[in-house]
C-alpha positions, 0 to 999 in steps of 0.5 A: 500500500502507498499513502501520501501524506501531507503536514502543514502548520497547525496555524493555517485555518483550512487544512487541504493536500495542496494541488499540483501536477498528477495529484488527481492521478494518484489512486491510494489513500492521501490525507493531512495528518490533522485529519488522519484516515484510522481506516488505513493500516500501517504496517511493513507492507507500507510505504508513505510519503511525506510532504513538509516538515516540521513538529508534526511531521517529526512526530508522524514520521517517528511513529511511522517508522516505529510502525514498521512503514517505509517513509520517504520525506520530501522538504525544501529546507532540513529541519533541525530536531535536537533535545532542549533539556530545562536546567534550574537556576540557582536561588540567586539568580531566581531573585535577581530575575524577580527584581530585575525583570529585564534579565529573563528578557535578556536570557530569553532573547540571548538564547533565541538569537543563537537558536535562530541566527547562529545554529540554523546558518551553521545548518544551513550552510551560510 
């Protein structure tokens, strides 16, 4: 069995397989993971193809994987999924972001720059 599947944003208000040149020839089953068909069995016999990526994609492609499908991912652009763990700041520094709130804002801001300018243009190549 060959199924498509298709991911897009959860912020995007109507959910549809984009349209493109032989999409109406294709006769298996074809769906976005928000509207995920439950008649459809994954199993090795299966190979899915994935359009985009992303979080969802990430989850869907793991638990395809783990069903035993084989999975073909097409994308534009690599995403990069790594572990984030918390770590716990120290009392001292707790109360000084309670006083200063300016400080949380600097440390957020100070770790979404190195995550958006510096990591992503090492993946990138840039």
């Amino acid at each position: 069995m060959l199924i498509l599947l298709f991911v897009r944003p959860v912020f995007y208000i109507t959910l549809n397989c984009p349209d493109g040149p032989g999409i109406d020839d294709f006769k298996s089953a074809k769906f976005h993971t928000a509207q995920w068909d439950h008649k459809v069995n994954i199993s090795e016999a299966t190979r899915v193809g994935v359009i985009c990526t992303g979080s969802r994609a990430a989850q869907a492609i793991s638990e395809l994987i783990k069903a035993g499908a084989k999975v073909c991912v097409l994308q534009r652009i690599p995403q990069w999924i790594m572990h984030l763990s918390n770590f716990n700041f120290s009392i001292t520094m707790q109360k000084l972001m309670t006083r200063y709130p300016v400080m949380t804002k600097m440390h957020h801001n100070a770790g979404k720059f190195f995550l958006e300018h510096i990591l992503s243009k090492q993946s990138q190549g840039t």
